[in-house]
C-alpha positions in Angstrom: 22.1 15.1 -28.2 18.8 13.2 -29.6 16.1 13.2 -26.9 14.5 9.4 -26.4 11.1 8.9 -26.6 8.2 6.5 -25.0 4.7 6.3 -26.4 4.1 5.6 -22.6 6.4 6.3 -19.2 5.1 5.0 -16.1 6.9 6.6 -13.5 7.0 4.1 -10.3 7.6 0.6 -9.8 5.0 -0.3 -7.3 2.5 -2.4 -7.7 0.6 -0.1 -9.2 3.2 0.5 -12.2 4.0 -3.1 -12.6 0.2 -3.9 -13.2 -0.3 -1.5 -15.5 2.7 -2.5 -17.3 2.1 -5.9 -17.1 -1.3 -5.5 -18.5 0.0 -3.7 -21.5 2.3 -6.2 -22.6 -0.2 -8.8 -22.8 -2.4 -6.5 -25.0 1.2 -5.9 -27.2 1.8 -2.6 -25.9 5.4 -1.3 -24.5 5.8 0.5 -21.9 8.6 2.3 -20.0 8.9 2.0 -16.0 11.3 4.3 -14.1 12.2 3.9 -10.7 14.1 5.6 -8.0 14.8 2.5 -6.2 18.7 1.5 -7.7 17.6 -2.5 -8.4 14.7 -4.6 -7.4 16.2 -5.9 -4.0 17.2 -2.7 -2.8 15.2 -2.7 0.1 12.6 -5.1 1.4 9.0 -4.6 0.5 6.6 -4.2 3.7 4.7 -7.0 5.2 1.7 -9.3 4.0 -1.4 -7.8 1.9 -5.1 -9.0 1.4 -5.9 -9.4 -2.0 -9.7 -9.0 -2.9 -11.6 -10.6 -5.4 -13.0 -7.4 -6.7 -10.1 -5.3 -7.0 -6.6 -7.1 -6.8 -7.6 -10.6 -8.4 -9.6 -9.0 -10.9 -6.8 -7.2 -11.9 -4.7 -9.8 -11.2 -6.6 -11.8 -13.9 -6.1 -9.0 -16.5 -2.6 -9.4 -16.0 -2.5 -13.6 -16.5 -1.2 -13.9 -13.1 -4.1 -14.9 -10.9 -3.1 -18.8 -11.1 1.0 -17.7 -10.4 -0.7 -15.7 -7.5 -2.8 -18.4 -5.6 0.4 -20.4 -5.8 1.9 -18.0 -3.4 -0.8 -17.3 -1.3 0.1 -17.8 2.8 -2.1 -20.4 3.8 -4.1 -19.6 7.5 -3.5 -15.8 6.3 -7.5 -14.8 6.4 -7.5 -15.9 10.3 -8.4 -13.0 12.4 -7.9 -12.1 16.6 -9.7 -9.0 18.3 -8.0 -7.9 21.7 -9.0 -5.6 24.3 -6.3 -3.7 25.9 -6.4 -6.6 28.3 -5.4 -8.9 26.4 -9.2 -10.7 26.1 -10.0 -12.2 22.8 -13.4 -10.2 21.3 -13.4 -12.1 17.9 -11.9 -15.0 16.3 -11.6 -16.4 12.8 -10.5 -18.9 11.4 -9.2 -19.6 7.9 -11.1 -21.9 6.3 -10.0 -21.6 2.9 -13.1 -20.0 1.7 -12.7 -17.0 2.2 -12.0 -14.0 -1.0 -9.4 -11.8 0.6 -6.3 -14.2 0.2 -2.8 -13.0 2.1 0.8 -12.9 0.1 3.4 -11.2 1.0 4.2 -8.2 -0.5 7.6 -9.1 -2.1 6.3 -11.9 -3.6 3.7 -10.3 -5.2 6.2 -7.4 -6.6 8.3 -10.3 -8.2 5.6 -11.7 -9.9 5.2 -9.1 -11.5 8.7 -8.1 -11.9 9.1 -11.6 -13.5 6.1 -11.3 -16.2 7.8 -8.4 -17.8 10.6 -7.9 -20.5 13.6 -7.5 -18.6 14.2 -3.9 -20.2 11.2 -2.9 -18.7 11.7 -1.2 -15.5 14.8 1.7 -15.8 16.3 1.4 -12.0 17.6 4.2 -10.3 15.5 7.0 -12.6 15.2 9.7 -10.2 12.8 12.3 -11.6 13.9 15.7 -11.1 11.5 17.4 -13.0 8.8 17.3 -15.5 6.5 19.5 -17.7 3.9 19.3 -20.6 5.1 20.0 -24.2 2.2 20.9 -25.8 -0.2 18.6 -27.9 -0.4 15.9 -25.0 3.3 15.3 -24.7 5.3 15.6 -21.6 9.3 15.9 -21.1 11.1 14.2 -18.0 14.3 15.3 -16.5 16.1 12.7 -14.7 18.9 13.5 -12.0 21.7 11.8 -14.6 20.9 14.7 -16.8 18.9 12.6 -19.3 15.7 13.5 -20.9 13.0 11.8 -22.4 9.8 12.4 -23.9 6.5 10.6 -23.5 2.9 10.6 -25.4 1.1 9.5 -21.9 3.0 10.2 -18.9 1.9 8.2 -15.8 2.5 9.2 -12.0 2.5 5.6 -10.3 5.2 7.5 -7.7 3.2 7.1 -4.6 2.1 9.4 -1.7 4.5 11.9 -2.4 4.1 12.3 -6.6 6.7 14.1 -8.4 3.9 14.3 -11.1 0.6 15.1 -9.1 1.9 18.8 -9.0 1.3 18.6 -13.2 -2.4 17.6 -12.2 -3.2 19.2 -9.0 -2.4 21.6 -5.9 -3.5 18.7 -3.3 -1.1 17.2 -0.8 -1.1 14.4 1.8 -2.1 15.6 5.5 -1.3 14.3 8.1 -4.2 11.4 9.4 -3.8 12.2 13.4 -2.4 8.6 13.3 1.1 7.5 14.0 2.3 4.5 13.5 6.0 2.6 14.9 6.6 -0.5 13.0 8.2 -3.6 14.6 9.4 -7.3 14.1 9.4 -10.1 16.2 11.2 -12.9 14.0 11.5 -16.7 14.1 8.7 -16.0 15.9 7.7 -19.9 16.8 11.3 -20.1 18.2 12.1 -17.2 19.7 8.9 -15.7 20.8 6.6 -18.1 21.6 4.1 -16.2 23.6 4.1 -13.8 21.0 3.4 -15.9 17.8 0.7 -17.7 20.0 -0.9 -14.3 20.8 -1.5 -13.7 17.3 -2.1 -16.4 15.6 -1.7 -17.3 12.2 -3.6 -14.4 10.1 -4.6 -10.5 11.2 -4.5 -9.3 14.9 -5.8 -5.9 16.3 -5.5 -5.0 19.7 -7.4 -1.7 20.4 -8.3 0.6 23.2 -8.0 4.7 24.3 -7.1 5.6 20.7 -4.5 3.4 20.3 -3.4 -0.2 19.3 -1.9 -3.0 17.9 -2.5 -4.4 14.3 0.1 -6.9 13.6 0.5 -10.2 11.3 2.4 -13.4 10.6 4.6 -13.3 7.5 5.3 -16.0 5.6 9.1 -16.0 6.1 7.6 -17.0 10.4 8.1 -13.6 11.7 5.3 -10.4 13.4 5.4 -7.7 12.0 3.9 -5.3 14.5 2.1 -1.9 13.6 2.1 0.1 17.4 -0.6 2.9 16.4 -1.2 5.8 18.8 -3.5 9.0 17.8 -1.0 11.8 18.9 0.3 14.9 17.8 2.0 15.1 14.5 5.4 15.8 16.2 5.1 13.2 18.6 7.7 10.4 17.1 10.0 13.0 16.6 10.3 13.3 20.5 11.2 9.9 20.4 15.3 8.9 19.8 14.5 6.3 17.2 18.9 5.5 17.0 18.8 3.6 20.3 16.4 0.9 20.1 16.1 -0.1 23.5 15.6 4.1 24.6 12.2 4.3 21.7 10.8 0.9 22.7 10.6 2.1 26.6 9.3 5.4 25.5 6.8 3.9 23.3 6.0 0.6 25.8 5.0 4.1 27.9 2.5 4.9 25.9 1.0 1.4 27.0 1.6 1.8 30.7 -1.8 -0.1 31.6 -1.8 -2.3 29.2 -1.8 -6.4 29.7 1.7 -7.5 29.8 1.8 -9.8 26.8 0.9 -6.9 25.0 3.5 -4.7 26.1 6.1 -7.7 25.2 5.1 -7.0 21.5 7.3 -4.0 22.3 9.8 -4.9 24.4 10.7 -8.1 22.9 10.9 -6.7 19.4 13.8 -7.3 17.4 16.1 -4.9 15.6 15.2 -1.5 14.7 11.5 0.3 15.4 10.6 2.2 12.1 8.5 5.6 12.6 5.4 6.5 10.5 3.1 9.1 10.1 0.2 8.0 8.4 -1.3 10.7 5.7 -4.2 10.7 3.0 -5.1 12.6 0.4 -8.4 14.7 0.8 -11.7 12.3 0.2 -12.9 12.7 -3.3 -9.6 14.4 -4.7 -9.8 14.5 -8.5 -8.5 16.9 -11.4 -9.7 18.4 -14.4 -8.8 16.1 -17.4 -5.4 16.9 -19.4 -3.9 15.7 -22.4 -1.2 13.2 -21.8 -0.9 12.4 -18.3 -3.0 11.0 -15.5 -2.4 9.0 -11.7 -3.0 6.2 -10.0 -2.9 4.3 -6.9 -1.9 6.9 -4.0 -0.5 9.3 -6.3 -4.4 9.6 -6.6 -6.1 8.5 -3.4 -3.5 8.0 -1.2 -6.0 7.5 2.3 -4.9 5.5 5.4 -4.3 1.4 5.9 -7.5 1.1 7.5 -9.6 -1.0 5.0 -6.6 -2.6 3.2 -7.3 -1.4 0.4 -4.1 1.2 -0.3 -2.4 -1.6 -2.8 -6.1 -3.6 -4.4 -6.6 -0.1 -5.4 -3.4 0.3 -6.9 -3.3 -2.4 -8.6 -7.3 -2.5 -10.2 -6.1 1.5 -11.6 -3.2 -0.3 -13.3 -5.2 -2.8 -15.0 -8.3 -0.5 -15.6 -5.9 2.3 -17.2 -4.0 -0.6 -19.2 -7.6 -2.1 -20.8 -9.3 1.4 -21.3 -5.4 1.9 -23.5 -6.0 -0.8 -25.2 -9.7 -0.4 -26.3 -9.1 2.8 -27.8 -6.0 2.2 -29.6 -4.4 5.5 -31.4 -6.9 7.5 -28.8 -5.0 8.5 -25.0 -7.9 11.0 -24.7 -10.5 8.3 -24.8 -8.7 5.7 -22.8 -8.0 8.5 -20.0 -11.6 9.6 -19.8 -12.7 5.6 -19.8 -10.0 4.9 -17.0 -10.6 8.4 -14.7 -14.1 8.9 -14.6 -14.8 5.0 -12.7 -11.4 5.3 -10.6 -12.7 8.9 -9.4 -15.7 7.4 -8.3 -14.3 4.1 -6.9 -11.4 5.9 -5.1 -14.1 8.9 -3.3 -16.7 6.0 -2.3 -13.3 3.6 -0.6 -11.1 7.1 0.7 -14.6 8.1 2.6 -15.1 4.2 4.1 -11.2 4.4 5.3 -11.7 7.3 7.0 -14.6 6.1 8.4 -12.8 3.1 9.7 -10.0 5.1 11.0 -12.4 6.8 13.2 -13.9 3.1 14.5 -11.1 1.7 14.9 -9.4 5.0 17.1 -12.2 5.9 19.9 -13.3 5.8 23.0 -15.5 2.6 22.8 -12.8 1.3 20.6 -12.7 -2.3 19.7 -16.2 -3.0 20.0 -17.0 -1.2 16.7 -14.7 -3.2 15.0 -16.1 -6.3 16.3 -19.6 -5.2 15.5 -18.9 -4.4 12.2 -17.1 -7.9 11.9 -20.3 -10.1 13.5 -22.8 -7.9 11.2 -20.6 -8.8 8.0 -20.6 -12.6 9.4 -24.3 -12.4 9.8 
């Protein structure tokens, strides 16, 4: 049986992937996408994201999306509340319209993506089993069908938990000291009135004794509620997640003396709480350069959510790696030493300032950091 090959496999349909995919088919080059995930509305994909100028638009841009973006950008999305545990409000920001960090939600964003490519592109329900180097820069990929294919630049887009970093490096995500429990509040006007006027129409973060609420308005009119709690890396599995009403009283616990309408960001929630434990990579993770394969977004750098910055990041690697590949046509060597020398460097500088703000935003004198650091960047 003839093996199939691919000058270039991206492995992972994030947003990552899709960039980098997208960004070679406007400079004429084809690319393969595999992805675990059976068809694109398999599952639903997370909540809204901030897209900066610098990173996301600009890759964005490279991509010829950046006008089929601000189309479906969530107007009021850049407003921001900071709570005490009481329930005062600390900061407040409105949405002028001026601002360079622009909210979407994340499925949107995905299907423009989705939409810009050949509809060949992307290989659903490509589970990689395994995959090794060949010699002379080539890689082969097993897929759980049985298939095989090979590649000339293989490309771990695969997320925190890489099936190809292990090619690359010994480094694995640790766990942060942060859980999270995710939670939705929908038709929020409607149904939870006090709620949706709690948090307004962009970001919200309620912080204090190393724990919180961080929480946002879709577009769709629901919260979607991040409860955060510094705690033991076993914690959420003390909690029985399959009874809904059971986790939200052990969790509303955790926020005993805590204002009320706080609490009801709990309690009211609908449907099911979803547990997370948040990992990172270790700051400044890199790897010695190889023929035929590199990373990007947090198959790289996974770090924590605490700077927004997990899919900008993703998605500026995708476009950087697609225009070093097609300024050095014929050369993968030159184009991976263009992309992975900047990304290294851009990825340490952004993993150190996450932690750092993971550290701000969980403390003692917690949130007055975070609205000191807010007021100094307004000044």
């Amino acid at each position: 049986m003839s093996t199939t090959h691919h000058p270039i496999a991206i492995i992972g349909a994030g947003l990552g992937g899709l960039t980098l995919a997208r960004v070679l088919h406007v400079n004429g080059i084809e690319a393969a996408v595999f992805e675990l995930e059976p068809d694109r509305n398999a599952r639903t994909q997370g909540g809204m994201l901030d897209i900066h100028e610098e990173s996301g638009q600009d890759a964005l841009r490279a991509a010829q999306l950046h006008e089929g973006f601000r189309e479906k950008v969530h107007p009021g999305g850049e407003a921001m509340r900071v709570l005490d545990k009481h329930a005062r409000v600390l900061l407040e920001q409105k949405d002028d319209g001026q601002g360079d960090r622009p909210e979407i939600d994340r499925g949107d964003l995905r299907d423009l993506l989705l939409d810009a490519l050949p509809e060949d592109t992307v290989h659903w329900g490509s589970r990689i089993t395994g995959a090794r180097p060949t010699g002379s820069g080539q890689h082969e990929v097993t897929l759980a069908d049985g298939s095989v294919f090979t590649t000339g630049l293989l490309v771990g887009a695969d997320g925190a938990w890489s099936r190809i970093r292990p090619l690359l490096s010994d480094a694995v995500p640790a766990y942060t000291g942060i859980s999270f429990v995710e939670l939705d509040l929908l038709e929020a006007d409607a149904r939870h009135p006090e709620c949706a006027e709690l948090i307004g129409g962009g970001m919200f973060f309620a912080l204090g004794d190393h724990r919180g609420f961080l929480a946002h308005r879709e577009s769709d009119g629901s919260l979607h509620i991040y409860t955060a709690l510094r705690a033991a890396e076993d914690w959420l599995s003390t909690i029985d997640f399959t009874t809904a009403d059971a986790a939200k009283a052990a969790l509303a616990g955790h926020f005993a003396d805590w204002a009320p309408a706080l609490r009801r960001l709990i309690t009211d929630a609908d449907g099911e709480l979803v547990p997370r434990l948040i990992h990172a990579l270790p700051v400044g993770h890199h790897w010695k350069r190889t023929p035929g394969i590199t990373l990007l977004g947090d198959a790289a750098h996974l770090m924590s959510p605490f700077a927004g910055e997990g899919a900008n990041l993703a998605m500026i690697d995708g476009a950087d790696l697609g225009r070093a590949l097609a300024a050095h046509p014929g050369d993968i060597g030159a184009a991976l030493a263009a992309y992975e020398a900047p990304m290294f460097t851009r990825a340490e500088r952004t993993a150190q300032a996450t932690a750092e703000s993971l550290e701000m935003i969980f403390n003692d004198q917690a949130p007055q950091p975070l609205v000191d650091m807010f007021t100094s960047a307004e000044g």
